[in-house]
C-alpha positions in Angstrom: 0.0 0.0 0.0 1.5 3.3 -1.0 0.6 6.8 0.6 0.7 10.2 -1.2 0.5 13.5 1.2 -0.5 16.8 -0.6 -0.2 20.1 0.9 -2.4 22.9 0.8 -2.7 26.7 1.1 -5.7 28.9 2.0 -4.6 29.8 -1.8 -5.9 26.8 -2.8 -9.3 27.4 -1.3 -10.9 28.3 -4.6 -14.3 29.2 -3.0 -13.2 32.2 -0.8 -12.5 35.4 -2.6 -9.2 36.7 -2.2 -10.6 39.4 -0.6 -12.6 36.5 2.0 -8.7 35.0 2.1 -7.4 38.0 3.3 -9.7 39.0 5.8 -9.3 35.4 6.9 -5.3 35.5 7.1 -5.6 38.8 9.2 -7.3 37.6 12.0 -4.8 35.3 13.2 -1.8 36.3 14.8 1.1 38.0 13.1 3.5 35.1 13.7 1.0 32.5 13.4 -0.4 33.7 9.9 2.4 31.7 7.8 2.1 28.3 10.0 -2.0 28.4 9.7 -2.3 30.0 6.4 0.8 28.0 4.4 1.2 25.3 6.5 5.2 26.6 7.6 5.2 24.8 11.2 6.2 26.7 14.2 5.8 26.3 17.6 2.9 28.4 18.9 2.3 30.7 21.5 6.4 30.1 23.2 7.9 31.0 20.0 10.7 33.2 20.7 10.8 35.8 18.1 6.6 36.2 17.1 7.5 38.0 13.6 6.6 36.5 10.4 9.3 35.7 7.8 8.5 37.9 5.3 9.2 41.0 7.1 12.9 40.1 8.1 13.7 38.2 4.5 15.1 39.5 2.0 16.4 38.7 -1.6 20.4 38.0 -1.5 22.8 40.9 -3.1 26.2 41.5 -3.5 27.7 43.5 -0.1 29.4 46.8 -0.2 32.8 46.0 0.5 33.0 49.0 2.9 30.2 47.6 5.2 31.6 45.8 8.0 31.3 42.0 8.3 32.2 39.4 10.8 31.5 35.6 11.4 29.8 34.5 14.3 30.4 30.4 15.5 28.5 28.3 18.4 30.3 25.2 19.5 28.8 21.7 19.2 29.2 18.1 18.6 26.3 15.9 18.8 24.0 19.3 18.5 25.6 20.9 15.5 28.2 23.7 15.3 26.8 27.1 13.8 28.4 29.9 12.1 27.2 32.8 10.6 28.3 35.8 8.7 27.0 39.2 9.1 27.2 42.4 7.8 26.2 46.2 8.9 24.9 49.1 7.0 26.1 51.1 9.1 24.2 54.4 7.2 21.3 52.6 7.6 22.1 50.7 10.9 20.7 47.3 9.8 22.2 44.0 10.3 22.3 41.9 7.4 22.9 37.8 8.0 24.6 36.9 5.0 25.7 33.5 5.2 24.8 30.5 7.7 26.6 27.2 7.8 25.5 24.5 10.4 27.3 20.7 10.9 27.5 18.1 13.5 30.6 16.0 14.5 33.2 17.9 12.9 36.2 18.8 14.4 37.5 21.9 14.8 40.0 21.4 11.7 36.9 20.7 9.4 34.8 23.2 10.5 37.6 25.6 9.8 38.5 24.9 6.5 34.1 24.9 5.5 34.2 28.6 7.2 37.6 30.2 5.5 35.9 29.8 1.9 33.9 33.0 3.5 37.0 35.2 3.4 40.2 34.1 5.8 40.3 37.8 6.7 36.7 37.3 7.8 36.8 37.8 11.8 34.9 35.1 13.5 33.3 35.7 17.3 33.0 33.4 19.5 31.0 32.4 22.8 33.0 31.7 26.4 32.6 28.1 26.1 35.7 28.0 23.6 37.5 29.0 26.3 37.0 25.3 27.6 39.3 22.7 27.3 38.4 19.1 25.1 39.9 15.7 25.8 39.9 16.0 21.3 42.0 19.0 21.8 44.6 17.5 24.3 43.7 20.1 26.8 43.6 23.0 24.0 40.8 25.6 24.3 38.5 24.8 21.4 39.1 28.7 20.2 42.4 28.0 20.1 42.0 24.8 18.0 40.1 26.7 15.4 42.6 29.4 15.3 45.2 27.1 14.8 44.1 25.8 11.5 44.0 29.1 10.1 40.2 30.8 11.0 40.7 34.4 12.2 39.4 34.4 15.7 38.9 37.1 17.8 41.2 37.6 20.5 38.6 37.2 23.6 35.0 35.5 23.8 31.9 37.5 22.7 30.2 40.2 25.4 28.8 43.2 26.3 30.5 46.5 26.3 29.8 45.8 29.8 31.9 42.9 30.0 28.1 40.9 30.5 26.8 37.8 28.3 23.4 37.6 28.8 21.2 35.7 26.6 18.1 37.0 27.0 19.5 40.9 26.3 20.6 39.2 23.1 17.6 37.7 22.4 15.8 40.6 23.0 18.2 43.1 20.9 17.3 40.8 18.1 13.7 40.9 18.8 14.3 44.9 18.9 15.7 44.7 15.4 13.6 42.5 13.7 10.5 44.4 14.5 11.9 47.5 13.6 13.3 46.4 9.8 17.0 46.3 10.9 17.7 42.8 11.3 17.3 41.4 7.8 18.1 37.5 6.5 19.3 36.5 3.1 15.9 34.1 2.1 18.1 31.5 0.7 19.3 30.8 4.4 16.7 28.0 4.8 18.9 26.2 7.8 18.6 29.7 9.8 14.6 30.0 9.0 14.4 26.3 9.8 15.6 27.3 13.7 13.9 30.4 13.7 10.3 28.7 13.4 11.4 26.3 15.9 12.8 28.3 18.3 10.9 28.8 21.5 10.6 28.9 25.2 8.7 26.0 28.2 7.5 27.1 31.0 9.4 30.7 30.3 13.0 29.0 29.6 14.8 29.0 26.0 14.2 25.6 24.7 18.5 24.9 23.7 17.2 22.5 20.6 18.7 23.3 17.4 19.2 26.7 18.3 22.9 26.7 16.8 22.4 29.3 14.1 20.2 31.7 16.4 22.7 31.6 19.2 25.8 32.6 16.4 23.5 35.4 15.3 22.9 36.5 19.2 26.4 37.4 19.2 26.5 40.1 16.8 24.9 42.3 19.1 27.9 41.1 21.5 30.6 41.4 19.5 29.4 44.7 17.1 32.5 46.5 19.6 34.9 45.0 17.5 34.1 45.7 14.0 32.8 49.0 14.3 34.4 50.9 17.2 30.6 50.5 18.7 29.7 53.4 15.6 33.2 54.7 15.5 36.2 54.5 13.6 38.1 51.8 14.9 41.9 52.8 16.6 44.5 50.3 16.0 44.3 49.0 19.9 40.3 47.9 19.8 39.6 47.5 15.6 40.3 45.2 13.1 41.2 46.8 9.8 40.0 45.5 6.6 42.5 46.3 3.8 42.1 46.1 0.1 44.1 46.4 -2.9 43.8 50.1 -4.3 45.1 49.3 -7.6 42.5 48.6 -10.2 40.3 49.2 -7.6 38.3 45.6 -8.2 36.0 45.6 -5.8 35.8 42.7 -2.7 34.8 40.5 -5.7 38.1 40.9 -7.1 36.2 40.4 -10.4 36.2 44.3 -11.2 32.7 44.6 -11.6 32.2 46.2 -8.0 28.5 47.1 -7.0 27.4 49.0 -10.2 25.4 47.7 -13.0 24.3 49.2 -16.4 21.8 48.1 -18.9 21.8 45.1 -21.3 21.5 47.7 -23.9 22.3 51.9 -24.9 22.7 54.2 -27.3 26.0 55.0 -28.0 27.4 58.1 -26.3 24.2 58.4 -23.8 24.7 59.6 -20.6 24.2 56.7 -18.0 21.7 57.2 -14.9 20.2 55.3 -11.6 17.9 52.9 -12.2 16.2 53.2 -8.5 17.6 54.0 -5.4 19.5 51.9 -4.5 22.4 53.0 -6.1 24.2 49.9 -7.6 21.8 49.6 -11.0 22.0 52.2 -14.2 20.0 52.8 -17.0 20.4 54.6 -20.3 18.9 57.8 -19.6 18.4 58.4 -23.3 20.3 62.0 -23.3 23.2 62.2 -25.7 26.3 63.9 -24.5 25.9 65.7 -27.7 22.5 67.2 -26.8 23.9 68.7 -23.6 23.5 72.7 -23.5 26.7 75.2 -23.6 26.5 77.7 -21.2 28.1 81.5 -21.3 32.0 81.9 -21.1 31.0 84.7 -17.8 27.5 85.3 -16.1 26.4 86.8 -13.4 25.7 84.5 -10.0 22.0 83.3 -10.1 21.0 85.1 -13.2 18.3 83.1 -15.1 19.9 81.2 -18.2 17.9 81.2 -21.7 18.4 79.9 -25.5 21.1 81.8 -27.4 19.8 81.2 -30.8 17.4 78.6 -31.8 19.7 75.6 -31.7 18.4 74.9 -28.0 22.5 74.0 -27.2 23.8 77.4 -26.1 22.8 79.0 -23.4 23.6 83.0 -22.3 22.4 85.2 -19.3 19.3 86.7 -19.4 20.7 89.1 -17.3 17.5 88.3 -15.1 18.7 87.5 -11.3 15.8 84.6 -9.5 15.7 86.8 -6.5 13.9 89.4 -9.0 11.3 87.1 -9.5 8.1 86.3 -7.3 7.7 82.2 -7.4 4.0 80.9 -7.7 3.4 80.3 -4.1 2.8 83.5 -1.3 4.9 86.0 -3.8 5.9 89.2 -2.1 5.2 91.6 -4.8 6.3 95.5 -4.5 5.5 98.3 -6.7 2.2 98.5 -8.8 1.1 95.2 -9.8 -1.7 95.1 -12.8 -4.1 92.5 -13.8 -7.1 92.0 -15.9 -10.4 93.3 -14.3 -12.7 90.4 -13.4 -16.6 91.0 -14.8 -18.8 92.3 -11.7 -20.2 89.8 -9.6 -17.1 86.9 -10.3 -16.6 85.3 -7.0 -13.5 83.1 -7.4 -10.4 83.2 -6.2 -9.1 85.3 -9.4 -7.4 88.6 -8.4 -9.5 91.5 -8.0 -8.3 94.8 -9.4 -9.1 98.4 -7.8 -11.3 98.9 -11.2 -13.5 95.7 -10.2 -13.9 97.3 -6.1 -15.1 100.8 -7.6 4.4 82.8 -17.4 5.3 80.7 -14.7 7.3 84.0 -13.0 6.7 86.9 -12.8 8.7 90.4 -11.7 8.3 91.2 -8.1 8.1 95.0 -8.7 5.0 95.8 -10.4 4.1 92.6 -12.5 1.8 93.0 -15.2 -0.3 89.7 -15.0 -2.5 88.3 -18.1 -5.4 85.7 -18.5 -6.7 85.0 -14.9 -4.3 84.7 -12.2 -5.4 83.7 -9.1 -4.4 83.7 -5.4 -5.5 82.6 -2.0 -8.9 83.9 -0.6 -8.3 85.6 2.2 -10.4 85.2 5.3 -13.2 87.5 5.8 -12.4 90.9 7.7 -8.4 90.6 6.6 -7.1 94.1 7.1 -3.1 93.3 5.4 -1.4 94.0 2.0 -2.7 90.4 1.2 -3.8 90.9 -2.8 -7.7 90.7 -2.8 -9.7 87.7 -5.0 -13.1 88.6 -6.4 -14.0 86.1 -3.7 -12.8 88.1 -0.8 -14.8 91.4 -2.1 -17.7 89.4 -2.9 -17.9 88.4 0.3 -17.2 91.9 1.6 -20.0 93.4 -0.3 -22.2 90.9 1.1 -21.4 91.6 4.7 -22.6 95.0 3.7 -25.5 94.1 2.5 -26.5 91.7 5.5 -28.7 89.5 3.4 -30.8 91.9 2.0 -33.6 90.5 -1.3 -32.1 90.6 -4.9 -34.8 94.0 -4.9 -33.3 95.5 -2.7 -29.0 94.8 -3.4 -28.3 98.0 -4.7 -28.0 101.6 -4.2 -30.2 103.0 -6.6 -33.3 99.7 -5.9 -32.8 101.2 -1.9 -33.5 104.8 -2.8 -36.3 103.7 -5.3 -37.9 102.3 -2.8 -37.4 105.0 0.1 -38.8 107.8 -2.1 -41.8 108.9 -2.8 -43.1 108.6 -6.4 -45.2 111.8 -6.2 -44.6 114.0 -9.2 -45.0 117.2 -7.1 -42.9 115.6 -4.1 -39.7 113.5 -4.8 -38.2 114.4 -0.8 -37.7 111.9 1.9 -40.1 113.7 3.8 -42.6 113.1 2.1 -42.8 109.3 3.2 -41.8 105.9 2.0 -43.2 103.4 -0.6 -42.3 100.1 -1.6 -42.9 97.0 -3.6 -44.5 93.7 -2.2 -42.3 90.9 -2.4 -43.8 87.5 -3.8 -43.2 84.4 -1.6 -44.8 82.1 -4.2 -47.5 79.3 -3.8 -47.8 77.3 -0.7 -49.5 73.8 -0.8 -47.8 71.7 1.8 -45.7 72.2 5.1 -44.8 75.5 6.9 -44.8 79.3 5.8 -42.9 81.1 8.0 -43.2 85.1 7.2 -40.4 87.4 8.0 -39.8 91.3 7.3 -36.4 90.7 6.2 -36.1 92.3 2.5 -39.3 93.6 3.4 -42.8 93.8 5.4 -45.1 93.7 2.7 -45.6 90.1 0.8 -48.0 88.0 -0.7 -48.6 84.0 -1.2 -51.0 81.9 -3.0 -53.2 79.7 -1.4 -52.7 76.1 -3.3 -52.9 73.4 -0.9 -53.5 73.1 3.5 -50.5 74.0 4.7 -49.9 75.8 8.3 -48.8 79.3 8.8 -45.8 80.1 11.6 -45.9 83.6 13.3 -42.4 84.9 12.2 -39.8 84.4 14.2 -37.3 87.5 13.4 -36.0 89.4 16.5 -37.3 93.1 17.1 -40.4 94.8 17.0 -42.4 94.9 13.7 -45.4 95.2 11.6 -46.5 93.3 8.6 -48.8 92.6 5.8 -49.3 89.3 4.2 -52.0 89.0 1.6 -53.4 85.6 0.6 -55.1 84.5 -2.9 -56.9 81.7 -3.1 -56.6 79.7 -6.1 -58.5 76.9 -7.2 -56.7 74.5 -5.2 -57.1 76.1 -1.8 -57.0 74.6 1.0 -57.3 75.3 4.8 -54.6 77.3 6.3 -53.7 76.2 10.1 -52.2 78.5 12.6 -49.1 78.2 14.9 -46.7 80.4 17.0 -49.1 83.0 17.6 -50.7 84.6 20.9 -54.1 83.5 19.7 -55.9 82.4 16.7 -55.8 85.3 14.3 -59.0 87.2 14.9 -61.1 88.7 12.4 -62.7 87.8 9.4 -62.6 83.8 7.9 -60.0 82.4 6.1 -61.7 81.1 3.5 -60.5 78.5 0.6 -62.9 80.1 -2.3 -61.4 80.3 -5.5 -60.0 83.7 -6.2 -60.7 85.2 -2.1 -58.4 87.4 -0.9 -57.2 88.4 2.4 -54.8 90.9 4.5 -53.1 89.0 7.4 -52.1 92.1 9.6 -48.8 90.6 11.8 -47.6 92.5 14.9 -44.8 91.6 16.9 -44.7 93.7 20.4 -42.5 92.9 23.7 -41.7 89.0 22.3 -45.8 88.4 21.4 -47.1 87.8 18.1 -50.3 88.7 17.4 -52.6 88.8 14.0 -56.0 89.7 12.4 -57.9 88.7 9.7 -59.4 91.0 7.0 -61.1 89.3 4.4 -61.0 91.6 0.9 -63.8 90.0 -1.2 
């Protein structure tokens, strides 16, 4: 009998959406989403380091040589011997584990001839244990055994500035680190994500089961003192000194490619730039050194360059200096700046120009603007040098006018209406007229009267609907007159002292009526005159 085991992924669940996958994923825990959504085991809720793989992986590249780097070992036997190599960006300050090699049973000879392939100028850290002597060894300290065939050990065992070796601040530095992007591991290092899913604690202790490559990486935060000066340059009684060969200049590949890349293909003679940021990959930028411009053989500092000529290859001084000219945002202009008059009544942010109240640059002292240039609206009651939009005056005017009917917005409509139209009399003292203002037909909900723009009005009577004693503040008088038209309908009161007295309120066709509204001391009262 034969068996067959096939894995599967939440991918593989054809009938969620991948929206319904995703919402699924992110309800489990961050370090538990790769073991229940892809099957990656891991040991629950003791693991270690709860971060999931994908935010410390990364995709291997070639180092910068001038990064430092150092090997890291654990002893073993039975349980395997570690190492590791790592690397710092120090701009950056992220750690970047490189290389991980991991054996059981191999002497100290064999183990060192596997880890000088890295580099034998690599230097490798060490715990205190390989300050122990082995019956192997005749008595030799196992760093000493590995030193002696040739691997570059550091002179004393891996610690804290402090002289201290705790495990748990190591662990925690590396915790530190991964969760804040600057512990990063080459994804090809499957031995080293192999421990990291397994590693974890019982009953609060570090489980010390193939924990070999986490323990070599714990001592990079130990050992960091003696590659870098602990973020200094290293003096020649605490550093280790990493030379290279100047000439040529090859690179730590020796291969004399270095870090940079350039396309697959280019036009000949164009100028090469970066392809990203990262700095180590060009691209044809698609600019021939032919096309560049020639500038002037003298110009003044900070003058504005332009075309000489129509070649669009020499250049010359426009004799125009930038600080002469206002940029687009919050220009400071001086003199006696111009610009087309907006038509009366525009409200938008274009410039307004005393006739409308009664390029790219442009000159600072008195610029002479074209089409319709535009500028912040300043806030209402702005008292500054700020340039005025149509917007701002707009809403100037309308301050002014405090809301005052479209009959009554101008100058010449208020005197109209404050004079009297006798042909023997045109004086002020002669009293006041004015024109009844039209609320329109009311067939349904609430009619609320007021005196602003006005305290004579009228309404037509299509339809019940309920009449609100006004609500304005102040003392007033007014006149409402209702017309009935064929669709009248009863007309309910509300607000008022009493039930307007008086005549009916009838809902005949063609009635009409005077509603006489008085508001005295906060009461509104009414009456009722009925016309026909």
């Amino acid at each position: 009998m034969s068996r067959h085991v096939t894995f599967m992924t939440i991918d593989d669940a054809g009938h969620y959406t991948p929206e319904q996958r995703a919402e699924i994923i992110a309800a489990y825990p961050e370090h538990e989403r790769e073991a229940r959504a892809r099957g990656i085991p891991v040991l629950g809720s003791g693991r270690i380091f709860p971060v999931a793989e994908e935010t410390i992986a990364c995709e291997p590249f070639r180092l910068p040589r001038w990064w430092p780097r150092i090997g890291a070992l654990d002893f073993g036997w039975d349980h395997p011997s570690a190492a590791v190599e790592l690397a710092w960006d120090t701009e950056a300050d992220v750690v970047y584990v490189a290389k991980a090699h991991r054996a059981s049973q191999q002497t100290p000879a064999m183990q060192a001839l596997a880890l000088k392939a890295w580099g034998e100028w690599l230097p490798f850290a060490w715990p205190r244990d390989g300050r122990r002597e082995t019956l192997e060894g005749a008595g030799v300290a196992l760093a000493k055994q590995y030193a002696a065939h040739g691997l570059n050990m550091l002179t004393g065992h891996a610690r804290f500035a402090d002289g201290s070796v705790s495990v748990e601040a190591g662990l925690m530095d590396m915790l530190d680190r991964m969760q804040t992007g600057r512990l990063k591991v080459f994804s090809t290092l499957a031995a080293w994500f192999e421990e990291f899913r397994l590693y974890h604690r019982k009953d609060g202790q570090v489980v010390k089961l193939r924990d070999d490559l986490m323990a070599a990486t714990r001592y990079r935060k130990l050992t960091l003192a003696y590659v870098s000066g602990a973020g200094t340059l290293p003096t020649t009684a605490d550093g280790i000194w990493l030379i290279f060969a100047r000439a040529g200049d090859k690179g730590a590949d020796g291969l004399g490619s270095g870090d940079f890349t350039g396309p697959a293909s280019s036009a000949t003679d164009n100028i090469v730039t970066f392809a990203g940021t990262t700095g180590k990959a060009g691209k044809d930028s698609g600019v021939a050194v032919g096309s560049l411009v020639a500038g002037p053989a003298s110009a003044a500092a900070d003058n504005v360059a332009t075309f000489n000529g129509t070649t669009g290859k020499v250049m010359k001084d426009s004799g125009v200096a930038v600080a002469s000219l206002a940029p687009k945002a919050s220009p400071a202009l001086t003199g006696t700046p111009t610009a087309p008059t907006a038509a009366a009544g525009t409200n938008s942010t274009q410039i307004a120009t005393t006739a409308y109240v009664d390029g790219t640059f442009a000159p600072k002292t008195s610029p002479t603007f074209t089409g319709t240039p535009a500028a912040p609206t300043a806030a209402p009651g702005t008292n500054t040098t700020q340039i005025a939009t149509t917007g701002f005056v707009k809403a100037a005017i309308d301050v002014v006018l405090g809301g005052v009917s479209a009959a009554f917005d101008t100058l010449s409509e208020i005197a109209a209406a404050m004079m009297q139209k006798a042909v023997d009399n045109l004086g002020i003292t002669a009293g006041f007229t004015s024109t009844a203002v039209n609320d329109g037909t009311k067939s349904t909900g609430t009619y609320t009267p007021s005196p602003l723009g006005g305290n004579l009005r009228y309404i037509t009577n299509g339809g019940a609907f309920i009449l609100a004693a006004p609500t304005q503040a102040g003392d007033y008088t007014m006149i409402v007159q209702v017309v009935n038209n064929v669709s009248a309908g009863a007309v309910a009161f509300t607000g008022f002292a009493m039930t307007p007295g008086g005549n009916a309120l009838t809902t005949a066709n063609g009635a009409k009526f005077n509603l006489y509204i008085t508001k005295l001391n906060g009461i509104v009262s009414a009456s009722i005159e009925a016309l026909q």
